[in-house]
C-alpha positions as CSV (number, residue, x, y, z in Angstrom):
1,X,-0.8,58.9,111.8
2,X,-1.3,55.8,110.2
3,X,1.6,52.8,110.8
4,X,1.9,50.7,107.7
5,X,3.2,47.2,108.6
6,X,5.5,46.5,105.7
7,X,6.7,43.0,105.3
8,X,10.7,42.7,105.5
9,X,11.7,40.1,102.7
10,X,14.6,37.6,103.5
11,X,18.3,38.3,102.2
12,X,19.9,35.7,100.7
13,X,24.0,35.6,101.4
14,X,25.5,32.7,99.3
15,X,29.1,32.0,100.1
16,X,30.8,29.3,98.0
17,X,29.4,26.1,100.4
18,X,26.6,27.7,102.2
19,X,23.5,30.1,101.5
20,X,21.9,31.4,104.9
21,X,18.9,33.3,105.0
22,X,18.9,37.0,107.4
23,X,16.0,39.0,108.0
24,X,17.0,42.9,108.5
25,X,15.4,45.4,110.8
26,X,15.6,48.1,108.1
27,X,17.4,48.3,104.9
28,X,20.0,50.6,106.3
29,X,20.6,47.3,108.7
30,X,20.6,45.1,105.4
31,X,23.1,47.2,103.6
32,X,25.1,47.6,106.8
33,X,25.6,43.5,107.2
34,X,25.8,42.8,103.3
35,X,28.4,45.3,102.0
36,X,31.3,43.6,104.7
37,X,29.8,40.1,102.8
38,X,30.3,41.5,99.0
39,X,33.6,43.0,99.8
40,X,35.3,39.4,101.1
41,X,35.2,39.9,104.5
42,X,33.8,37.7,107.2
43,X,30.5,39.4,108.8
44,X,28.4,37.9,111.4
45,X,24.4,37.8,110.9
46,X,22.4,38.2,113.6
47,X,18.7,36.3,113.4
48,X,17.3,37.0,116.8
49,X,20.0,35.8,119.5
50,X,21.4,33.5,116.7
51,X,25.1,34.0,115.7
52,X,26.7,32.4,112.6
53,X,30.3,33.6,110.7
54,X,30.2,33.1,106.8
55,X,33.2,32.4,105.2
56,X,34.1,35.1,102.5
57,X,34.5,34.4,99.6
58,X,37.8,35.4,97.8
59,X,38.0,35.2,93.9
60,X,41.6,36.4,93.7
61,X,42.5,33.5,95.4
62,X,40.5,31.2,93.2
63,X,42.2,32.8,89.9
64,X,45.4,32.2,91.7
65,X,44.7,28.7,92.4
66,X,43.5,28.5,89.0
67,X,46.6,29.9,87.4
68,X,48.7,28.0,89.5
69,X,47.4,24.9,88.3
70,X,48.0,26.0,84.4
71,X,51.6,27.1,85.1
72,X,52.7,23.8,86.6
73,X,50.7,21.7,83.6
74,X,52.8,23.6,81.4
75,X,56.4,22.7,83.1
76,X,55.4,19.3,82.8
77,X,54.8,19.3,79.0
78,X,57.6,21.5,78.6
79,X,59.9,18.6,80.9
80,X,58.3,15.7,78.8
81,X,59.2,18.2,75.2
82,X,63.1,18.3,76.6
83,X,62.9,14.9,77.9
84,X,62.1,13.6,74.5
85,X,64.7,15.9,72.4
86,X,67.4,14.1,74.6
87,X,66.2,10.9,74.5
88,X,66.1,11.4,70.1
89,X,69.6,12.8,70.5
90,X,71.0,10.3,72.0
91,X,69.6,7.5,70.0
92,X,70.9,9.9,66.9
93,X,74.5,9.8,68.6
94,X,74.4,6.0,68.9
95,X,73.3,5.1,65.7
96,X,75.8,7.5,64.2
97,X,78.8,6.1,66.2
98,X,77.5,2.3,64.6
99,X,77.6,3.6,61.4
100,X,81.0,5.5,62.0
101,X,82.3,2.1,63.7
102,X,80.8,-0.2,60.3
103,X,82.4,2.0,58.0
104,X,86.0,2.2,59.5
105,X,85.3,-1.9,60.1
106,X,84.1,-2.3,56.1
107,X,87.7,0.2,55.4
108,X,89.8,-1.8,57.2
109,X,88.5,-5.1,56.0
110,X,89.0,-3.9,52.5
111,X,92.2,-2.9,53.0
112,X,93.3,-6.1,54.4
113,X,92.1,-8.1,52.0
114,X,94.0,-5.7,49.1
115,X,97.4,-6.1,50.9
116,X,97.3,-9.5,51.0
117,X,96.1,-10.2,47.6
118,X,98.9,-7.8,46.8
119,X,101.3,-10.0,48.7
120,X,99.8,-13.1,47.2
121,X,99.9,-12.1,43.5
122,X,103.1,-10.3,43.8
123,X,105.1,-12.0,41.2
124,X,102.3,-12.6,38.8
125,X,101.8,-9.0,39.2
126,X,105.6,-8.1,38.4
127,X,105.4,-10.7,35.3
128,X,102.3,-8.8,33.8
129,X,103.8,-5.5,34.4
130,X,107.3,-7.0,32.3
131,X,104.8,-8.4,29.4
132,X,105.8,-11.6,30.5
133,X,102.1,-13.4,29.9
134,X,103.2,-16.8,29.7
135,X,105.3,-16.5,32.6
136,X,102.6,-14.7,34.7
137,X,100.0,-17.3,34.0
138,X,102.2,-20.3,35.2
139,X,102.9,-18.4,38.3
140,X,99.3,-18.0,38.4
141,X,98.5,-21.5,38.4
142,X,101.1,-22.2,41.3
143,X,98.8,-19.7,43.1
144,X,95.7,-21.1,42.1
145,X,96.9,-24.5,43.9
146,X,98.2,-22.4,47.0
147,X,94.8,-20.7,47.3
148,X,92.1,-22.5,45.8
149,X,89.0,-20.5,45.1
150,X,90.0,-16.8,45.5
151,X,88.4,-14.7,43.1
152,X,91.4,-12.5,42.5
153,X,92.5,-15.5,40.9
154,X,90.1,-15.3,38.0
155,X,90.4,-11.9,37.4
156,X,94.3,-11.9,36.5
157,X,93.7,-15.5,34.6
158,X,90.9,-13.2,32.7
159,X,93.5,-10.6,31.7
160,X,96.3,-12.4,31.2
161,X,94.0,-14.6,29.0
162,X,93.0,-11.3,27.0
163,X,96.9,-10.5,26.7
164,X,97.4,-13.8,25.0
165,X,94.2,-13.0,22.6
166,X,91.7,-15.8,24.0
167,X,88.7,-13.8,24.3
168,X,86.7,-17.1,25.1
169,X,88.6,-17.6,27.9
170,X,88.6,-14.0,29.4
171,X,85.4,-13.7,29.2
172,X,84.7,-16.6,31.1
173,X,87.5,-16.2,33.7
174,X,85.5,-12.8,34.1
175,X,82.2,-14.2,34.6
176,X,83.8,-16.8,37.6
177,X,85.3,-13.9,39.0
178,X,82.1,-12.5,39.8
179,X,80.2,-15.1,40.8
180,X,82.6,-15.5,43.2
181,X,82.9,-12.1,44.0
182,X,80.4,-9.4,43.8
183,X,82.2,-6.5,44.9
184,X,84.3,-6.2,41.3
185,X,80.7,-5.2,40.3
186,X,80.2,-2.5,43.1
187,X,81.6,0.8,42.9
188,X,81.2,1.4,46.3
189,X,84.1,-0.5,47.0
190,X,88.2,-1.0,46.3
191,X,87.4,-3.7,44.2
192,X,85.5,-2.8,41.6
193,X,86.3,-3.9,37.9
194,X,83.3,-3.0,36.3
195,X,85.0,-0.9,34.2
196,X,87.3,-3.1,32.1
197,X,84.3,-5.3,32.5
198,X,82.1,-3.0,30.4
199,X,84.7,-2.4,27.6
200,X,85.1,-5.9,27.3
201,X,81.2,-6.6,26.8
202,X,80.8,-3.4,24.7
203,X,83.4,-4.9,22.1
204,X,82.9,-8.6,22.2
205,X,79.2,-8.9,21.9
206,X,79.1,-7.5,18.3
207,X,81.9,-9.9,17.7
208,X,80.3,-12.8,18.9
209,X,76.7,-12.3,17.3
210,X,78.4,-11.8,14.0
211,X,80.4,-15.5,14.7
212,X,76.9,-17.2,16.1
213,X,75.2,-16.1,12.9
214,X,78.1,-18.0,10.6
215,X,78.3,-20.9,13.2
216,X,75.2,-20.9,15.0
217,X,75.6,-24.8,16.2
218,X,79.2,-23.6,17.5
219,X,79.2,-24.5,21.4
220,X,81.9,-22.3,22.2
221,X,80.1,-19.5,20.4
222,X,77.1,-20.1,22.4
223,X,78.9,-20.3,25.8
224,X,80.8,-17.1,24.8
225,X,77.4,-15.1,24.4
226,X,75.7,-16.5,27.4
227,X,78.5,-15.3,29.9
228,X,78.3,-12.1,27.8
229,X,75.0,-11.6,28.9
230,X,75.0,-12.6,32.4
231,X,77.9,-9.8,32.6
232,X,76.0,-7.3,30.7
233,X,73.1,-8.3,33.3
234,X,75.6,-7.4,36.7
235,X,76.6,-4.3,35.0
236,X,72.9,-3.2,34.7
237,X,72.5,-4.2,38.3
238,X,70.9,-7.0,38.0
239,X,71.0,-10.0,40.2
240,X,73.1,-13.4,39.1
């Protein structure tokens, strides 16, 4: 019988740090020390009277690990999301209490300023109402000397002058009133007079272009259309 000397080749056991080399009496021997190895479990190999345990290695735990890792990167970003929506919130609450606070501040200044004017003005107001124009304007001008330089001023010298037929004058009383005061030409507020304003421009200009064409050197003429203008330039929206 003839004995064949048949050369054992090494096994090669890689765990995830270390890759050690076994030589095996028999096949049977191999399969016997490498199935422990490939199911995870810790097997000792023998080479000669040389012992060494190999660490398994354990891929359930390294998907765990793994997903571990995923589900805490998304709490964070999902923290950092909510964070942020409060934060935007809040700023959103703030700047809609300033703008609550500026509007009932602007509301209360305006209704101030009307119930004093309306205490100011009182008896002019009560001599317009009677048709009493003459009467009205020298009240006026007792006001006028009171309270120098309030626009309300202007505005009832503009209509009283209208009353008494000099359109000149009204229109000009008009035009100070608005330079002084440019909240009669905004209808966002209590003020606002643009209305009258606009009827009084709408008739007058026709007026006065017919009277500059007969007396074209006529000062008062001129004047007269200029402040026309500049009042038909407010009620556009222009600027002064």
């Amino acid at each position: 019988m003839v004995n064949v000397n048949v050369h054992k080749p090494p096994i090669f056991v890689r765990s995830g740090r270390l890759t050690w080399t076994n030589y095996f009496d028999s096949p049977a021997s191999a399969c016997t020390n490498l199935w422990p190895r490939i199911c995870g479990t810790t097997k000792r190999l023998q080479d000669g009277g040389f012992r060494k345990s190999v660490a398994p290695v354990n891929r359930y735990e390294w998907i765990m690990d793994r997903f571990d890792k995923f589900n805490i990167a998304i709490l964070v970003l999902i923290s950092l999301i909510t964070i942020g929506m409060l934060v935007n919130q809040e700023i959103i609450k703030r700047r809609s209490g300033y703008h609550e606070a500026a509007a009932a501040e602007k509301a209360r200044y305006y209704t101030e300023k009307m119930a004093l004017n309306a205490t100011i003005y009182q008896e002019v107001i009560s001599l317009k109402e009677q048709e009493l124009y003459d009467e009205a304007m020298t009240k006026l001008q007792e006001v006028m000397k009171a309270y120098p330089g309030k626009p309300q001023s202007y505005v009832y010298m503009a209509q009283l002058s209208l009353k008494s037929g000099k359109l000149a004058d009204t229109i000009h009383n008009y035009r100070l009133a608005v330079e002084k005061e440019s909240d009669f030409m905004d209808k966002k507020t209590p003020l606002f007079i643009g209305h009258e304003i606009k009827e009084l421009v709408t008739e007058s200009l026709p007026k006065f272009g017919r009277e500059k064409k007969l007396k074209p050197k006529d000062k008062a003429v001129r004047n007269a259309l200029k402040d026309l203008y500049y009042l038909q330039r407010r009620l556009a929206g222009g600027c002064e």
